[in-house]
C-alpha positions in Angstrom: 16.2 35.5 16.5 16.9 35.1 20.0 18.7 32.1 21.4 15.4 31.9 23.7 13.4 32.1 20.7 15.8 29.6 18.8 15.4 27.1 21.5 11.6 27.7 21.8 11.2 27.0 18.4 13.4 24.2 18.8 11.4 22.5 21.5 8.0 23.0 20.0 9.7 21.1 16.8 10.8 18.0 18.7 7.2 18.3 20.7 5.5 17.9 16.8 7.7 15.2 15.9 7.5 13.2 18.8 3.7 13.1 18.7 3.7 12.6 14.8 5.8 9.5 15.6 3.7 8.9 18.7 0.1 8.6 16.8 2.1 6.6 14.0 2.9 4.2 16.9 -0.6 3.8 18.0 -2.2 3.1 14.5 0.1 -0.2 14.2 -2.3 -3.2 13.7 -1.6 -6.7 14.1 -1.6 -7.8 10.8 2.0 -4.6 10.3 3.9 -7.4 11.9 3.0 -10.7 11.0 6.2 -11.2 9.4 8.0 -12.0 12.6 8.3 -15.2 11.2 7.0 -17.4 14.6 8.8 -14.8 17.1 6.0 -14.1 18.9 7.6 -11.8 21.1 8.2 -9.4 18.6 4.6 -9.1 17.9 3.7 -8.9 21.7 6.1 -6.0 21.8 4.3 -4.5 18.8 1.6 -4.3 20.0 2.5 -3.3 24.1 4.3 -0.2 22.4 0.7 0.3 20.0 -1.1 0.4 23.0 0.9 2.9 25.3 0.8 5.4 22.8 -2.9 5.3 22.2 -2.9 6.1 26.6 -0.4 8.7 26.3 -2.7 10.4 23.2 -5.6 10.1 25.4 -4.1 11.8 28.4 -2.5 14.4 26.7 
């Protein structure tokens, strides 16, 4: 294997990760962090970062 081909392969392997994790991000529901024990920003944050991966899955 090439070292183009290595870092091909090595990109396209971060790509699938990164959008694993991204559509992992976007299926977090309210009721994943309840536990923030009255820190209500916690839970706004939660569900900010929830949201911008569901737009980032529908534009890409």
């Amino acid at each position: 294997m090439t070292d183009e081909e290595y870092k091909k392969n090595l990109e396209t392997e971060v790509k699938n990760i990164l959008l694993e994790k991204l559509k992992e991000m976007a299926e977090v529901k309210p009721e994943y962090y309840d536990y923030s024990c009255g820190n209500n920003e916690y839970a706004v944050i939660c569900s900010a970062m929830s949201d911008m991966a569901k737009i980032i899955l529908e534009i890409s």
